[in-house]
N, C-alpha and C positions, 0 to 999 in steps of 0.2 A: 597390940600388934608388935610385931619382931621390930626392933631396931635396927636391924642387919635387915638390908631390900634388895632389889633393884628395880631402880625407879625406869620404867618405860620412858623413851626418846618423841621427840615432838612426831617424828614419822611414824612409829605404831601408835601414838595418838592418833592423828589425822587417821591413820588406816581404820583404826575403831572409828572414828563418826563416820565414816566415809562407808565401811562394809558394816557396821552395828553391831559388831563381835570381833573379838582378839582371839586366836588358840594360840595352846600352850602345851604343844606337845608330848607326854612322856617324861612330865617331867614331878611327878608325884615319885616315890621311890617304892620297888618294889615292894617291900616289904610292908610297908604302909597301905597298898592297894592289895594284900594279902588277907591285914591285919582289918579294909573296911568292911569285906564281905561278913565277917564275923559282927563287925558293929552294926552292919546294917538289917541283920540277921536278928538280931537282939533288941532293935528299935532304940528310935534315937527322943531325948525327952522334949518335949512341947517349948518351943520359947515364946513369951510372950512379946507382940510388936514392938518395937522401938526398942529393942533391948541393947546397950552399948554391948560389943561385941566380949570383954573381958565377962564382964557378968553372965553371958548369953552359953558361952566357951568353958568353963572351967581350965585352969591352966591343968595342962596335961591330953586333957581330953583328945580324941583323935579330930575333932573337928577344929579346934584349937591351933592341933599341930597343921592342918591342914593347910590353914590363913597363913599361919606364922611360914611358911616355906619363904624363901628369899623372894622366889620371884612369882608366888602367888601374891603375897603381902607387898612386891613393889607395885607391882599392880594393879590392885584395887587401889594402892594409895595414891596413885595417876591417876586414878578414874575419879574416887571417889573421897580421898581428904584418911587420914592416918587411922579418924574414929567415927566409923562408921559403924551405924546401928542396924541389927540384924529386921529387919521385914517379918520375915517366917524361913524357915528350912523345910524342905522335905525330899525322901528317896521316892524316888518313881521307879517301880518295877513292873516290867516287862515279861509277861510268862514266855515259855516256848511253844508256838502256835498255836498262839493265843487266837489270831483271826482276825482283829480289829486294828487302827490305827486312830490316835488323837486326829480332830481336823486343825486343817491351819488354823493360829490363831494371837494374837499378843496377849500377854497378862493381864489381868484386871482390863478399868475402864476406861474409856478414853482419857489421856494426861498433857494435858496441854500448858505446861510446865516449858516456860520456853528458856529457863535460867538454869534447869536442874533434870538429873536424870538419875535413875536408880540401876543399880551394877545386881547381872544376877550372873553369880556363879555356877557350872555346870562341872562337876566332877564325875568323871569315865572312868572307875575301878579297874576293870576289865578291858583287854582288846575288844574292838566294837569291829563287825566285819560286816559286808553287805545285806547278807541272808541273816542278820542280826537286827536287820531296821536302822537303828541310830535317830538321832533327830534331824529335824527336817529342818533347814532356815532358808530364807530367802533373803540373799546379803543387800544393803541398803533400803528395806522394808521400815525400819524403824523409824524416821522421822515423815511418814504417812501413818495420818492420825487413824485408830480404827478403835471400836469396841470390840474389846474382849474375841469372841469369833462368831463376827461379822464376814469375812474371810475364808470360812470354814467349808463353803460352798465350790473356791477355787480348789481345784484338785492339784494342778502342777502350773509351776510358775518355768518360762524358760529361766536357764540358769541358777535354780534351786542348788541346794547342796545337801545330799543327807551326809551326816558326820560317819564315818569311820575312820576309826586312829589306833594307836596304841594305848595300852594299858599306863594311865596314870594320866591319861590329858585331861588338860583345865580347860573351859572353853566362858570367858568373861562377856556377858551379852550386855546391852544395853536394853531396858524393858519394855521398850516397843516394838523389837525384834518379832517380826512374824515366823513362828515357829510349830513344830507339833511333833510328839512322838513317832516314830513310824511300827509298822507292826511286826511283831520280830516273828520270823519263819527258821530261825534256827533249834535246835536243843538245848541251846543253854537260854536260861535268866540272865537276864540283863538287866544293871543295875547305872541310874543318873541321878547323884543326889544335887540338889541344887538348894542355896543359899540367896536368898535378896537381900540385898545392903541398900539402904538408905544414906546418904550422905549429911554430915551436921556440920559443914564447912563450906564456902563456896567453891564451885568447883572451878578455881583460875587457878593455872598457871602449877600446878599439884606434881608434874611431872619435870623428870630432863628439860629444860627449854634450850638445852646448850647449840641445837640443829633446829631452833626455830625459825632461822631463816633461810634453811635450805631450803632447792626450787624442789626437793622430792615432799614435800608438804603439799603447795598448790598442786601436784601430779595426784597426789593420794584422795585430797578431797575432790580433785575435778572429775575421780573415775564416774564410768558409766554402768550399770548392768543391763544384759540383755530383755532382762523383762521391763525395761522403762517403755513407759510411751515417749514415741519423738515430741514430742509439745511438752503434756502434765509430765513428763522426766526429767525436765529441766527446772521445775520447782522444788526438787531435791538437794539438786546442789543448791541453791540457793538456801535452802533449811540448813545444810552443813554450812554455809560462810556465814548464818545470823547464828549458829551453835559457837561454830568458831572464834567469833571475832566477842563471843563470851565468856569463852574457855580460856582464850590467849590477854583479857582485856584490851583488845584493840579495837575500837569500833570502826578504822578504815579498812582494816582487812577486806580483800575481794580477790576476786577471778573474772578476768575479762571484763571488769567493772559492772559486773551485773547487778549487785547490790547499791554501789554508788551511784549508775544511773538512774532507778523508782527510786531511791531518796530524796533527789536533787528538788526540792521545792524553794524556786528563788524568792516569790510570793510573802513566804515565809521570813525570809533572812531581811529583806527588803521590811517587814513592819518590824524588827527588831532595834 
């Protein structure tokens, strides 16, 4: 990975566990998002799992360069540790009226990894416009555990978000992200190549922490979405303060001591 980054700040940390995806808008360079339609056109070669990403990448390569952008590459290295190993890559393409749409759904099987999370990259070539589809996500879906799509049956979450952006956004997810292609109703092909990283590092402390004690941290993890339930919505935050206080090496981190208070076993401390 590039040496030259920029490493993401503790608050677009927090806003990733908090919403389950970071965007990065527009910020691939034209010519690059000119040059992918061509590679993706041509088919990109098979990598086998785990593959560290220089072996995975050939230096040069367009996928290569892709990582290596400053602030793709600071950002995976916030998420995910400097050598991250590639999962699988693949282009998902999208005809024009075509007629279908992916249903909801998270990657693979349920991951109940409660110290570790896998970074999937989504790269948008092209402007992505309404009548284009785009992908579907429903922001803090990710730490509700689910199979694969089990989910597939919800049709619309309130407060869903299909993506439309400009040409060259990066959109970095976390892989429990409930997600699904939508069905494109335009004339053009649409094209999202995506990338999973596996991390081989622990994942503390990886980013900026120079704003890790500003109060826009607990604002980012305490948000809410509209599709929470009032009761089971409130175990979500609690999932981002035990993500959190992993991420930051702090085991007292909390909000409104909601974590602190179902710890408190005196019981315990008292036979010690």
């Amino acid at each position: 990975m590039s040496t030259t980054r920029q490493l993401l700040n503790s608050v677009e940390v927090a806003r990733f566990v908090a919403h389950g995806f970071l965007r990065l808008d527009g910020i691939v360079p034209r010519e690059m998002n000119e040059e992918a339609l061509g590679v993706f056109a041509t088919g990109l070669p098979p990598v086998p799992y785990g593959t560290p990403v220089p072996k995975a990448f050939p230096e040069g390569s367009f996928t290569r360069r892709l990582v290596e952008l400053p602030a793709v590459a600071g950002a995976l290295e916030s998420l995910a540790g400097s050598d991250p190993s590639v999962d699988h890559h693949f282009v998902h393409t999208r005809e024009p009226h075509e007629g279908s749409a992916q249903p909801l759904h998270a990657d693979a099987l349920i991951d109940v990894r409660p110290d570790a999370f896998d970074v999937q990259l989504m790269y948008y070539p092209q402007e992505v416009t309404a009548d284009m589809g785009g992908t579907l996500v429903v922001p803090g879906s990710h730490l509700r555990r689910t199979n694969e799509s089990d989910t597939g049956r919800y049709q619309n979450l309130l407060g869903q978000t299909r993506l439309t952006c400009s040409a060259g956004t990066v959109m970095l997810v976390h892989h429990g992200i409930w997600h699904g292609g939508r069905r494109n109703d335009s004339d053009t092909v649409r094209h999202m190549y995506k990338i999973r990283f596996n991390p081989t590092v622990p994942q503390v402390r990886l980013w900026d922490v120079s704003d890790l004690g500003s109060p826009a941290v607990s604002s980012e993890l305490g948000r809410t979405f509209p599709w929470y339930e009032p009761a089971t919505g409130r175990l979500e935050i609690h999932n981002r303060i035990q993500l959190w206080r992993i991420l930051t090496g702090d085991p007292s981190f909390d909000i409104d001591h909601w974590a602190t208070r179902i710890a408190n076993r005196p019981a315990l401390r008292s036979q010690a």
